[in-house]
N, C-alpha and C positions, 0 to 999 in steps of 0.2 A: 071849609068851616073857618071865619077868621070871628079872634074872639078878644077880647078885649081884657088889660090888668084889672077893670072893676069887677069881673065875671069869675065864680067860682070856678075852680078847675084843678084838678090836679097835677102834681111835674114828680114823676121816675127819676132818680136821680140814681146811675151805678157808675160808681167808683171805688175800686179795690183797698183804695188806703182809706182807714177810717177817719181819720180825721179828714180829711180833704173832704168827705161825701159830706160828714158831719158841717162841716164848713159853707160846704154848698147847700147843703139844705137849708140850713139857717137864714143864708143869703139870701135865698129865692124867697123863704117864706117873710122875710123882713120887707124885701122890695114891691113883694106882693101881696098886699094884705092879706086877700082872699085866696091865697094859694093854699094846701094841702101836699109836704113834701112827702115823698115815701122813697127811704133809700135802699140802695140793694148792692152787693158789695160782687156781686155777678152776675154778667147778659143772663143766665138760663134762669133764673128765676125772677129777675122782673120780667122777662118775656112772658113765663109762664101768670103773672100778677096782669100783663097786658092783654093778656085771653081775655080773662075774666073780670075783667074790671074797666071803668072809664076811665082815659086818660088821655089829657091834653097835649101834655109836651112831654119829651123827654131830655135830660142832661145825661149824655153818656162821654166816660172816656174811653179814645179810642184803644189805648193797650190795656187790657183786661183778662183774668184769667183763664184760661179754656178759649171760651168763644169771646174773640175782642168785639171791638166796638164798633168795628165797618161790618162786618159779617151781622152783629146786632140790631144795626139800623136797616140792614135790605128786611130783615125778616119782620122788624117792627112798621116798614111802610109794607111789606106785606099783607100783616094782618088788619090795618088801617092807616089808608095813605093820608087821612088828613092830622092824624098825631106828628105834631111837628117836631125836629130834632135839630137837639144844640150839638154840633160835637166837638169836645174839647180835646188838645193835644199838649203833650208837655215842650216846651221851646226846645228844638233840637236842633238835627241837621235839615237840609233843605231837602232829603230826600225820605226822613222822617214824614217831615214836615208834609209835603207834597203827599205820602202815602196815608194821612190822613182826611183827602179831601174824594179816596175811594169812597167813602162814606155816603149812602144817600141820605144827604141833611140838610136843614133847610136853615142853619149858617156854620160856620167855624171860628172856633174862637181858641188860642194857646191858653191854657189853664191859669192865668196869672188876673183872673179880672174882677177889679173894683167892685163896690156896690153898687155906684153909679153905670157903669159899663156895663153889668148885667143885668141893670132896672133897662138899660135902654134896649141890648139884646131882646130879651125876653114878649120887650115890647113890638121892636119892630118883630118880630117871629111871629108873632103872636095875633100879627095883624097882616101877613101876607110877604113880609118885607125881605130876601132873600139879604144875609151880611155874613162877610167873610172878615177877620181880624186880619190889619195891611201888615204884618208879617208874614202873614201863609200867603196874601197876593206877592209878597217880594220870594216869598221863597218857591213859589211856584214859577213865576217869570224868571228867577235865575237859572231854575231846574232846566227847564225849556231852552235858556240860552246856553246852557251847555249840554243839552245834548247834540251827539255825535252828528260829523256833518251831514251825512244823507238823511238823519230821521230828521233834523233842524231845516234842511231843505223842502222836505216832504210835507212837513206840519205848516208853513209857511204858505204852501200851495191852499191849502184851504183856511188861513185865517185872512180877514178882511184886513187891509191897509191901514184901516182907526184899530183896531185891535192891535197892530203889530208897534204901529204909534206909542199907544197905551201902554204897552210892555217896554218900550226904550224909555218914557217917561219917567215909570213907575222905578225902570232902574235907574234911572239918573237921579230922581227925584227923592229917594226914599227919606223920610224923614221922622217916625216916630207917633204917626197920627193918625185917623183915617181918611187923610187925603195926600195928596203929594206938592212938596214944596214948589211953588213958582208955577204949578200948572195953570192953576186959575179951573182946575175941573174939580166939583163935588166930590166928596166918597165916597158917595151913593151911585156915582155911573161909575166911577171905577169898581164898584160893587158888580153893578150890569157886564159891565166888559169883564172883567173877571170871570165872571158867570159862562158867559158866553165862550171866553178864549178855554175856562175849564170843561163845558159840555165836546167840545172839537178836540181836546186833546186827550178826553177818556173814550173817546172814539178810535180817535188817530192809534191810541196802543191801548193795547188787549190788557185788559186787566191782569189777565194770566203773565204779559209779560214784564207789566209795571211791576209785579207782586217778585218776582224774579231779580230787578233790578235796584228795589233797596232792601230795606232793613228785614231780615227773613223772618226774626221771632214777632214783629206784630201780626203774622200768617199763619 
């Protein structure tokens, strides 16, 4: 189902600190004319509001009380996978960072964004458009580059050659936008590649054992 910012719809907004959701809701509702905010300051009861009621998107953060906000999102494309989800993270370490993109969401964004940057979010989500915020692609590409040598070995055997490209770039490159300096390539395929080098590498390691190797209390 792709739907359009003229189109009535409603957006889940859960985030634990109240002003922040407060914040957010406002946001979404301002950008979008026709939007209907409803916040929730915990996964288990918008979950339970997602039973029974229609709803288009979701803004979830990912550290939240009880059940966070990766565990939220499998259960919320459970109950219907075309409820599309934004998921937000606070700027942290790269291995926070990275453990935000367990999430099945359909983009990632660190919690710090515009009205403009969320009119555009919202919109490409909202129309099919899969976007990752170029901080979580750098902090995901650095994570990768420093893991240990046999798993860096390993992961390398099944990622393509433009992908592997894409990651020395995006490191070399990095610069504050969504795209990377001097490439001369869109953000929107580094979006793609992104995508792709992140489907191969939540393959490559077990959930169970990524969940192991950062940050324990988002778990």
């Amino acid at each position: 189902m792709i739907m359009m910012l003229e189109d009535n719809f409603k957006v889940v907004i859960i985030e634990a600190d109240k002003l922040t959701g407060v914040t957010l809701k406002k946001m979404a509702e301002f950008v979008c004319k026709n939007v209907e905010g409803i916040l929730f300051d915990n996964a288990e009861d918008a979950i339970s509001y997602i039973k029974n009621n229609p709803v288009e998107l979701v803004l979830t953060d990912i550290r939240l009380p009880n059940m966070n906000g990766i565990i939220a999102s499998e259960i919320i494309k459970y109950l219907n996978k075309d409820i599309k989800i934004i998921a937000l993270t606070a700027q942290g370490s790269d291995e926070f960072v990275v453990a935000s993109l367990l999430a099945n969401a359909d983009a990632y964004y660190i919690r710090d964004l515009t009205f403009d940057r969320l009119k555009a979010v919202i919109e490409n989500v909202m129309t099919g458009i899969f976007k990752i915020d170029y901080r979580i692609q750098y902090a995901l590409y650095n994570y990768i580059q420093t893991l240990p040598k046999e798993k860096s070995l390993l992961l390398k055997t099944i990622l393509s050659d433009s992908e592997i490209d894409f990651i020395k770039i995006g490191l070399r490159g990095f610069v504050g936008k969504d795209d990377f300096k001097n490439s001369g390539i869109p953000g929107y395929e580094f979006c793609s590649y992104t995508r792709s080098v992140l489907n191969k590498f939540l393959k490559f390691c077990s959930i169970d054992n990524l969940a192991q190797e950062i940050e324990y209390e988002l778990f």
